[in-house]
Backbone as CSV, one residue per row, in Angstrom:
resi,resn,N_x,N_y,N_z,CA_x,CA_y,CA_z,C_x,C_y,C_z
1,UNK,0.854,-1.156,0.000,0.000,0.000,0.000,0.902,1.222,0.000
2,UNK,0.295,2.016,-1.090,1.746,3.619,-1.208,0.385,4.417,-0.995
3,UNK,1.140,4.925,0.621,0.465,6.407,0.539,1.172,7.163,0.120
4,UNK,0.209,8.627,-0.021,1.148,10.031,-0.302,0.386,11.096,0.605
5,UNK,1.335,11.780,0.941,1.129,12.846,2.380,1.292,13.757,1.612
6,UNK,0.498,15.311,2.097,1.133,16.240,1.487,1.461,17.243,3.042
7,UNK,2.242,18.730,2.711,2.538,19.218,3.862,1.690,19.658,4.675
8,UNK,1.652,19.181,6.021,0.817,19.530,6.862,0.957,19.837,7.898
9,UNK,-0.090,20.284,9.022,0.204,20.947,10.272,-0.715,20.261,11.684
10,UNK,0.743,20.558,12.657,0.200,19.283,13.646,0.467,18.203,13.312
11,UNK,1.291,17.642,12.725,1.637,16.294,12.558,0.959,15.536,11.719
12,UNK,-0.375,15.788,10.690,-1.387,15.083,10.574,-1.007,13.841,9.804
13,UNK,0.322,14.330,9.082,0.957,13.168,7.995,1.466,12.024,8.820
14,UNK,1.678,11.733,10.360,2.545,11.365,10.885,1.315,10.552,11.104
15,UNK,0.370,11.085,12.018,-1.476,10.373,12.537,-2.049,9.410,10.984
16,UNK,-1.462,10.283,10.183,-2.531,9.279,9.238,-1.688,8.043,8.799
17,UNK,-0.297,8.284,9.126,0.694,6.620,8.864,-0.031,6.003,10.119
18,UNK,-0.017,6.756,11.129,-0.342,5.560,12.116,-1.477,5.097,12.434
19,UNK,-2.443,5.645,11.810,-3.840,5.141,11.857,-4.124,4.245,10.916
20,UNK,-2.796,4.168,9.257,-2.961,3.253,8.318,-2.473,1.977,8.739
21,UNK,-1.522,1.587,9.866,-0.593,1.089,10.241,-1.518,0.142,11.668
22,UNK,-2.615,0.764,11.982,-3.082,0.661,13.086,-4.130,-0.765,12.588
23,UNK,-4.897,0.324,11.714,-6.091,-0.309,11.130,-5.605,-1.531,10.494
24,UNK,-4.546,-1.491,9.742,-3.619,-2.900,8.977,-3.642,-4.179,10.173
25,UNK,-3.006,-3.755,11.431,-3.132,-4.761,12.762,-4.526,-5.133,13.144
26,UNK,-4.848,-3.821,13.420,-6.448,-4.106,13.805,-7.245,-5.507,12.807
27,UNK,-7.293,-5.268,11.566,-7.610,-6.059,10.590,-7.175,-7.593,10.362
28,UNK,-5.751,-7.281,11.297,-5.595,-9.022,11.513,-4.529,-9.108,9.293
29,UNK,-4.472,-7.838,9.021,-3.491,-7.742,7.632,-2.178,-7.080,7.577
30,UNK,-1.810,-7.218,8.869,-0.538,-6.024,8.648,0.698,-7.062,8.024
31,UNK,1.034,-7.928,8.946,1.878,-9.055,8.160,1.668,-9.320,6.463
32,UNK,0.814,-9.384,5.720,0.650,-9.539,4.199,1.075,-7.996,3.507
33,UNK,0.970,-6.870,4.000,1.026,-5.680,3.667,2.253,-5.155,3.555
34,UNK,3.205,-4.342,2.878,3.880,-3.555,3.118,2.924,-2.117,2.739
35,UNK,3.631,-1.450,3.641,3.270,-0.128,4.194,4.453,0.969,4.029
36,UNK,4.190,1.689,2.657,5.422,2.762,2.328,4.384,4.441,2.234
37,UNK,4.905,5.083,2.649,4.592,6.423,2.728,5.588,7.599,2.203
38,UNK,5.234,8.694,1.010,6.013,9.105,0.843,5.328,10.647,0.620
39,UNK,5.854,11.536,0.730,5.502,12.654,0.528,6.777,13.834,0.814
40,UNK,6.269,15.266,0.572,8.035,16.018,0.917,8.580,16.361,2.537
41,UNK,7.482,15.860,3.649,8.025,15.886,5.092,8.076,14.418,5.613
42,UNK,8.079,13.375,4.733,8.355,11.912,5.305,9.248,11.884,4.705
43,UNK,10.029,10.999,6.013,11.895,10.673,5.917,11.489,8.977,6.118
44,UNK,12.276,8.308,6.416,12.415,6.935,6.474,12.171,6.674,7.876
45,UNK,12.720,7.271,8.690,12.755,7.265,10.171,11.351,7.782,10.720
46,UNK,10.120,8.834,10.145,9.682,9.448,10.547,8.003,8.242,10.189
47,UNK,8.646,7.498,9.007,7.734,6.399,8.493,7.932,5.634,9.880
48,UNK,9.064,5.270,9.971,9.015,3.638,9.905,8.473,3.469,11.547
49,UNK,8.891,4.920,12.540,8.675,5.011,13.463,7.006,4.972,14.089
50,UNK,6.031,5.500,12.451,4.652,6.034,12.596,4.049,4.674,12.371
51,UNK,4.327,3.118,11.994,4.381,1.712,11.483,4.331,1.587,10.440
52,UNK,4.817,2.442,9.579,5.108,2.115,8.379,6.366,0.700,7.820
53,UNK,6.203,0.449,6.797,7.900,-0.510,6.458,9.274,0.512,5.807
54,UNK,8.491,1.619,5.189,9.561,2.117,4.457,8.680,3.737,4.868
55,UNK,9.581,4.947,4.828,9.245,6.492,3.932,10.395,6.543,2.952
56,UNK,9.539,7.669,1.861,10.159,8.109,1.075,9.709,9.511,0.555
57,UNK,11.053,10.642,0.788,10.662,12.108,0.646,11.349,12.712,-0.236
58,UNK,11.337,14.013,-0.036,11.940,14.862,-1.420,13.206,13.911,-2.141
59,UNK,13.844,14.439,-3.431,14.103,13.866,-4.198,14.532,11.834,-4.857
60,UNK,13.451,11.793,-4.209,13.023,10.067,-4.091,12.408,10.125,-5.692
61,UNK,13.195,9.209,-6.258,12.535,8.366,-7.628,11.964,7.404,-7.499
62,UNK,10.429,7.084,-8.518,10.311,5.323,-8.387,10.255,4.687,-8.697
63,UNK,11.906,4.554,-9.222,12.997,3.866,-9.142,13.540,3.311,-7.891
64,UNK,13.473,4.269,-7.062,13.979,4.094,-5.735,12.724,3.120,-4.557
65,UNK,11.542,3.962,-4.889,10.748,2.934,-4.251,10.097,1.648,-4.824
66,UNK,10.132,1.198,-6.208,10.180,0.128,-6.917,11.021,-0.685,-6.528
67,UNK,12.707,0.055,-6.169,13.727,-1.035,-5.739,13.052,-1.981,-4.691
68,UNK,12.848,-0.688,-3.656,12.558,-1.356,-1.915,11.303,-2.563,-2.463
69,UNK,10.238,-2.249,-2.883,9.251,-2.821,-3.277,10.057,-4.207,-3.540
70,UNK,10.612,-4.232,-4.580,11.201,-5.904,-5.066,12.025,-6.643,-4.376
71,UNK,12.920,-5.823,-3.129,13.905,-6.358,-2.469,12.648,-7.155,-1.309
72,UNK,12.451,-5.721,-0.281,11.231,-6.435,0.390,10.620,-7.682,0.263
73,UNK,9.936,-7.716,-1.033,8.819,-8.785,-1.369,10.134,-10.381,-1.493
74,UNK,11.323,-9.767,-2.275,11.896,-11.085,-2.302,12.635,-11.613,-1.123
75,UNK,12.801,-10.265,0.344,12.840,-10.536,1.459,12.463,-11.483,2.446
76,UNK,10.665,-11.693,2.136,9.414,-11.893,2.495,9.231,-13.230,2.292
77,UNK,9.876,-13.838,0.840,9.544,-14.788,0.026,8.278,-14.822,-0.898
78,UNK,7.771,-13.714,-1.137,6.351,-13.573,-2.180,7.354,-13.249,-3.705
């Protein structure tokens, strides 16, 4: 699942990883899911901390998140 955040105030980009991240557990789907978030105030750290698997922010190609995508999954074994 790729979200995209845009800039916001109060944290809201940070609440809505973790409410995507929440609801994924809640659901009994977080294990089948990867969970990447990218927008221009998500860093990797700011993801991964909110339960995301990956962020990705300003000058991010996707290239770059296609990589993670294929490494991940062949991580995973899917």
């Amino acid at each position: 699942v790729l979200i995209s955040t845009i800039i916001s105030h109060g944290d809201i980009h940070r609440e809505m990883m973790e409410t995507l991240a929440g609801l994924a557990q809640e659901k009994g789907v977080r294990d089948r899911l990867l969970l990447i978030s990218g927008g221009t105030q998500v860093t990797d750290e700011i993801a991964c901390a909110s339960g995301m698997d990956a962020g990705f922010g300003r000058r991010t190609k996707g290239i770059d998140v296609a990589s993670f995508v294929v490494r991940e999954m062949r991580a995973r074994g899917l």
